[in-house]
C-alpha positions in Angstrom: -29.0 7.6 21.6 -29.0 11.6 21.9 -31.2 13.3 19.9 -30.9 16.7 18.2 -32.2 19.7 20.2 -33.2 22.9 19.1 -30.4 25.9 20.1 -29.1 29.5 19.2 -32.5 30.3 18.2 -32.9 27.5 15.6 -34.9 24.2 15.6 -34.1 20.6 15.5 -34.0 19.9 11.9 -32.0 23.5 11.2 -29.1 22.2 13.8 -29.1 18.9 13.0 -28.4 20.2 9.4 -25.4 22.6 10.6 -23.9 19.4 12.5 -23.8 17.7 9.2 -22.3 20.2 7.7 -19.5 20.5 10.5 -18.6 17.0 10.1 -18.0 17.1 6.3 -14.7 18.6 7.9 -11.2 16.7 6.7 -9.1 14.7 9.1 -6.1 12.1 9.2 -7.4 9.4 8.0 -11.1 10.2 8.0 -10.8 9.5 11.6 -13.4 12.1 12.3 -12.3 13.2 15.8 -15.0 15.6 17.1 -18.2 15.1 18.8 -20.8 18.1 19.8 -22.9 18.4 22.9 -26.2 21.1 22.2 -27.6 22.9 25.0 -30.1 26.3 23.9 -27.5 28.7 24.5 -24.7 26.9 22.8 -22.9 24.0 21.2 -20.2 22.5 22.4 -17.3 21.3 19.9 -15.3 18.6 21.7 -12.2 16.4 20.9 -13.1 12.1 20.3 -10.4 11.1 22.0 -11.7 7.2 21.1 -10.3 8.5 17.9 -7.1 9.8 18.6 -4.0 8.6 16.5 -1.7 8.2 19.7 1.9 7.0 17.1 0.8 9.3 14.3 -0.4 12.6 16.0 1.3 11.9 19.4 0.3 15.8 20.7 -3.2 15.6 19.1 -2.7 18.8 17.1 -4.2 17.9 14.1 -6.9 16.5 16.0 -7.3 19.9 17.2 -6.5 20.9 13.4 -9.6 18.6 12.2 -11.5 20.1 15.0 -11.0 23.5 13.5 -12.2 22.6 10.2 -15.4 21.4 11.9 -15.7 24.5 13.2 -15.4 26.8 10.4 -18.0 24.6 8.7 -20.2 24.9 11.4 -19.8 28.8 11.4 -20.6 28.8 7.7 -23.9 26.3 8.3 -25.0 28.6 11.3 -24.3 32.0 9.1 -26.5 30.9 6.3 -29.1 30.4 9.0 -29.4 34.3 10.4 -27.2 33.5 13.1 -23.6 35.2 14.2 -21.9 32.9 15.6 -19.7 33.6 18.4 -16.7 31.5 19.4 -14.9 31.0 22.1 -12.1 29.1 21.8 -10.7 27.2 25.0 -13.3 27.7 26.8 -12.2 26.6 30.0 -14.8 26.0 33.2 -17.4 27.5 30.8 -17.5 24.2 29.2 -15.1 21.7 30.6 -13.3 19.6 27.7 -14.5 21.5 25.2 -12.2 23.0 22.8 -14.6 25.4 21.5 -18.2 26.9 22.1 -20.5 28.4 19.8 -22.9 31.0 20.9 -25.7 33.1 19.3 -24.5 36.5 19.1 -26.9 38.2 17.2 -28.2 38.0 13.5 -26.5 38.1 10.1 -27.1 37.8 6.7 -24.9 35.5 4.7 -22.8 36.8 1.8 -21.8 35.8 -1.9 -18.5 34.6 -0.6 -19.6 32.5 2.3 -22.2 31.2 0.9 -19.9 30.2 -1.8 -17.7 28.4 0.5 -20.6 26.7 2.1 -21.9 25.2 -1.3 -18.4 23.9 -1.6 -18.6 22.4 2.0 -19.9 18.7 0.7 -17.9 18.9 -2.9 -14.5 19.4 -1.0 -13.0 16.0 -1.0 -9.1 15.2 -0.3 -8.5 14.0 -3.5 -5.3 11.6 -3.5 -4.9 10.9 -7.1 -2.9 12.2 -9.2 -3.0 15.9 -10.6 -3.0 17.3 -14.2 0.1 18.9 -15.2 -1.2 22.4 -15.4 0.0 25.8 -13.8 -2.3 27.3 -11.0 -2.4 31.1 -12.0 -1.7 34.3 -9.7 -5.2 35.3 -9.0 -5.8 31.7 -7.8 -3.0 31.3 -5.4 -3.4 34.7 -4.0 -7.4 33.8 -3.1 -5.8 30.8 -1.1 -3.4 33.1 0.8 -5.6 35.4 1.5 -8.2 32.3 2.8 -5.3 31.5 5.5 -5.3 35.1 6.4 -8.6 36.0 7.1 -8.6 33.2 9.6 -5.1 34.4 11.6 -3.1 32.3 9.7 -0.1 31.8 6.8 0.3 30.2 4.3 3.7 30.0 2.7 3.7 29.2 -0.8 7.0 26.4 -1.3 8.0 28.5 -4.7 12.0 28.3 -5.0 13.6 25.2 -6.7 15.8 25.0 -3.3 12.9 25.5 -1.0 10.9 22.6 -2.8 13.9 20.5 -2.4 14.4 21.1 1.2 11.0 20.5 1.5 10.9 17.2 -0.8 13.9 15.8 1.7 11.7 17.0 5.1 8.7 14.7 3.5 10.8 12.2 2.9 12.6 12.2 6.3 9.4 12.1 8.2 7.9 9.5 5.5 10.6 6.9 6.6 10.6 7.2 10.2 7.1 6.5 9.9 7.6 3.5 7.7 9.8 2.5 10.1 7.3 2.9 13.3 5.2 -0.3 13.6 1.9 1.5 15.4 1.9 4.4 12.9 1.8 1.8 10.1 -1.2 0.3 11.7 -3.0 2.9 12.6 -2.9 3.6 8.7 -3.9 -0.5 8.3 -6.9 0.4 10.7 -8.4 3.3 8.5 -7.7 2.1 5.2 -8.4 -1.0 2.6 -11.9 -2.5 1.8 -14.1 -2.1 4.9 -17.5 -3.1 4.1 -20.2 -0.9 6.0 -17.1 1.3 7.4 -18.6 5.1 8.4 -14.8 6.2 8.8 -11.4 5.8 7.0 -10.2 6.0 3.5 -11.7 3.3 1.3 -10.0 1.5 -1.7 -12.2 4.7 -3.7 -10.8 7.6 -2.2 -7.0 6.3 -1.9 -5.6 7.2 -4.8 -2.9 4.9 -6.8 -0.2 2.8 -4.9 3.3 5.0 -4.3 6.3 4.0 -6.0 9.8 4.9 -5.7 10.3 7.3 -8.9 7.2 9.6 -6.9 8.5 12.7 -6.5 7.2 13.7 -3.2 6.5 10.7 -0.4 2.6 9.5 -0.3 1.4 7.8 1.7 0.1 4.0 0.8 -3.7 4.7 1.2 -4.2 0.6 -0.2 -5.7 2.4 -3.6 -5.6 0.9 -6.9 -2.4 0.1 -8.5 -1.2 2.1 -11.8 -1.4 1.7 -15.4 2.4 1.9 -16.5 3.7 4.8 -16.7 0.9 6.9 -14.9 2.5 8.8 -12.3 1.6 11.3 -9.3 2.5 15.0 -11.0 5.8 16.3 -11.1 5.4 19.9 -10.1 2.0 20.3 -8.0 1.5 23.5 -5.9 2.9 22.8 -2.3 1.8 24.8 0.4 2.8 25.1 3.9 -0.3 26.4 6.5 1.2 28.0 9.4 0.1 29.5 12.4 1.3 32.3 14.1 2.1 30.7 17.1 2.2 26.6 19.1 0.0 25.4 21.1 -4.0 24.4 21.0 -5.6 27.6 20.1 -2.4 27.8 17.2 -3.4 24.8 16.0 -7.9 25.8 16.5 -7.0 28.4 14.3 -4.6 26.9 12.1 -7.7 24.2 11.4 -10.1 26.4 10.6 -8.1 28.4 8.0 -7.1 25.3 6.4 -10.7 24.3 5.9 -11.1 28.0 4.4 -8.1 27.8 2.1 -10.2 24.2 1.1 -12.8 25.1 0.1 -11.4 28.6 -1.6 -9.7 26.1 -3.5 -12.8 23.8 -4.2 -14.4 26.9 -5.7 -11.3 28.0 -8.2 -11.7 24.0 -9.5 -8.8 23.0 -7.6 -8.1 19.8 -5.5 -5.7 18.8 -2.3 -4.4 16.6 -0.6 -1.9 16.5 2.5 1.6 15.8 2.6 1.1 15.7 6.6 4.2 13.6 7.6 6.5 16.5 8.4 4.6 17.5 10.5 3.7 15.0 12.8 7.3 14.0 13.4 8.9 16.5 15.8 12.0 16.8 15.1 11.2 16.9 11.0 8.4 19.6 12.5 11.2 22.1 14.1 13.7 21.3 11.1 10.7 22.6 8.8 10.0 25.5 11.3 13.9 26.6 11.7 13.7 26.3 7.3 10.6 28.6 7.6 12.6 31.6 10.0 11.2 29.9 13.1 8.6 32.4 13.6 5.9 30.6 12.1 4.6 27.3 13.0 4.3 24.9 10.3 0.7 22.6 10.5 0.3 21.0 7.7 1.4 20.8 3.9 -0.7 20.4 1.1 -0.5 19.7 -2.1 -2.5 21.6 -4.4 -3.4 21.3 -8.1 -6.0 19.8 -11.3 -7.6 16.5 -11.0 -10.5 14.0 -12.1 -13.4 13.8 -9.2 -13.4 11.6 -6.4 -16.4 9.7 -4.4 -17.2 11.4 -1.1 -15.2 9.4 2.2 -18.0 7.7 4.4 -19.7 9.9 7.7 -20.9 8.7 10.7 -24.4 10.1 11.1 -25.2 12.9 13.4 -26.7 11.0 16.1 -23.2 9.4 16.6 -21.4 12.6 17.2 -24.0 14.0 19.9 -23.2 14.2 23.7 -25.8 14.2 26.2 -25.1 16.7 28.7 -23.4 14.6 31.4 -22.1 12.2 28.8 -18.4 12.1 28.7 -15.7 12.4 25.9 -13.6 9.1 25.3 -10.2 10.1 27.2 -8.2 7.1 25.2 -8.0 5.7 21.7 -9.3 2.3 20.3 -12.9 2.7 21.9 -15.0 3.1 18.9 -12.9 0.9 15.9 
C-alpha cells in the first residue's frame, strides 16, 4: 500500500490531511472517481476509471465534474497551509493520465472567505430529503452565482414558471429513459441499499425518502426510507442549472470545481442540495436543455437547492486507497474495485 509523502513544501501528515480534504468532494453515486499520485514537486489528480459509470455517464464528464470538485477542495486544503497552488489542467506528457497537476507556486495567506468555504468542506453533504417550504432570498442566490463565476462558470437560475416547466419535462424525459435502461438501473442497484462495511455509495441514511408519482420533479430511487403519508419532496425548491462556457474535459474540470464552490457557498448561507443530474447524462435531453438555454452555454449539472434537516456524512475510502505509486497505473475499465 502507498504511503503518503511529503510535497509542495509540506510534510506527510500536512498532505495526507489536504487529500482528505479533496476527497470529501461529491460524485454520482458516491462513486468517488479520483485517485492522486504525490511526487515533491506536485500531486497528480487522476480519473479511477475502476469507477467509471459506463450506462449512466457514458462520456465520463461528470467523472471529470467530481474530479473538479476534488480539486477545488484540494486547493482550499493546500491554501490554508501557506501554499499557492498552481494548476494545470490537462496536463498532457507532463503527467500522462492525469487530468490535473498541482504545483507549489509560491506562498499565501488564506482569507475569511476561503477559509470559510474550507470549514464547510466536511459539513457539505448532498442532502436528498426533502426541503422546507421557505424562500431563498436575493443576497443568497446572488453569493451562489457569483461562486460559479469566480470559477469560469454559469449558473442559470431556472426562475420563470415556463422555464421550470420545460425544465420539469427535460428531468422527466431523461428520468424515464433511464428507468428504462437496464445497466443504468444497476449501476444505481450497485451504489445503493444496506451495504454493511461499504466505503462508497449512498446508504439507506443518506437516500432520502422513496419517489412517488405526485413528486414534482423526477428523483431518483436512492432505496431510502419510505414516507409518512402525506410527506412530500417540496413543491417549489430553487433549481439551478451550472454551465460551462464551453464542451469538452477542461469545460467540464472547470465546471466541477465551481460547482463544489457554489456547494459549499451554499453550505455556509444554511442551505442544502442535491442533483437533479438525469438531464444531463442523457444526450439528446443534454442538447434539448442546451438549445432551451441559447446553445451557448453548456449545461453540467442541475441542482436543486433549498432548507432541510441534517444528514449523516456518505462513507470515504481512506487515503491510502486513493494513492498511486509512481509507476502504478490508473484502472482503464469499470467493475475493478466493487
Amino acid at each position: 500500500m502507498a504511503q503518503v509523502a511529503a510535497a509542495l513544501g509540506l510534510g506527510p501528515e500536512q498532505i495526507e490531511s489536504a487529500l482528505t480534504t479533496a476527497s470529501l468532494a461529491p460524485s454520482v453515486h458516491n462513486t468517488q472517481p479520483w485517485r492522486f499520485r504525490v511526487r515533491r514537486d506536485r500531486i497528480e489528480l487522476h480519473p479511477d476509471l475502476g469507477y467509471k459509470l459506463a450506462a449512466t455517464d457514458p462520456e465520463d464528464r461528470e467523472l471529470r465534474l467530481s474530479c473538479g470538485a476534488a480539486l477545488f477542495n484540494l486547493r482550499l486544503a493546500l491554501q490554508s497551509m501557506g501554499v499557492r497552488p498552481l494548476v494545470s489542467m490537462l496536463p498532457g506528457h507532463d503527467a500522462p493520465g492525469a487530468l490535473a497537476v498541482v504545483r507549489r507556486g509560491g506562498t499565501i495567506k488564506i482569507d475569511d472567505e476561503h477559509r470559510s468555504l474550507l470549514d464547510a468542506v466536511p459539513r457539505r453533504r448532498t442532502n436528498r430529503r426533502p426541503f422546507i417550504e421557505a424562500t431563498i432570498d436575493p443576497r443568497q442566490r446572488h453569493a451562489l452565482a457569483r461562486a460559479a463565476e469566480l470559477e469560469r462558470s454559469w449558473l442559470y437560475v431556472v426562475a420563470t414558471r415556463e422555464d421550470r416547466a420545460q425544465l420539469k419535462r427535460f428531468v422527466r424525459q431523461a428520468h424515464e429513459i433511464q428507468l428504462g435502461d437496464e445497466d443504468v438501473q444497476t449501476e444505481l442497484s450497485a451504489f445503493t441499499g444496506n451495504r454493511p462495511g461499504a466505503i462508497d455509495g449512498v446508504p439507506p441514511a443518506s437516500a432520502g425518502i422513496r419517489p412517488e408519482m405526485q413528486d414534482e420533479w423526477a428523483f431518483r430511487d436512492f432505496q431510502g426510507s419510505e414516507r409518512h403519508p402525506g410527506k412530500d419532496y417540496e413543491s417549489d425548491p430553487l433549481v439551478v442549472v451550472l454551465c460551462s462556457f464551453y464542451d469538452g474535459p477542461l469545460g467540464d474540470l472547470l465546471a466541477g470545481q465551481a460547482m463544489q464552490r457554489v456547494l459549499l457557498t451554499a453550505t455556509t448561507h444554511g442551505l442544502s442540495a442535491s442533483f437533479l443530474s438525469q438531464p444531463v447524462e442523457v444526450r439528446r435531453v443534454r442538447e434539448d436543455l442546451r438549445r432551451s438555454l441559447g446553445g451557448v452555454l453548456v449545461p453540467q449539472t442541475v441542482l436543486r437547492v433549498g432548507f432541510s434537516t441534517p444528514v449523516p456524512a456518505t462513507p470515504r475510502r481512506s487515503v491510502a486507497d486513493l494513492l498511486l505509486d509512481s509507476n502504478e497505473h490508473v484502472p482503464a475499465s469499470g467493475g475493478s474495485h466493487r
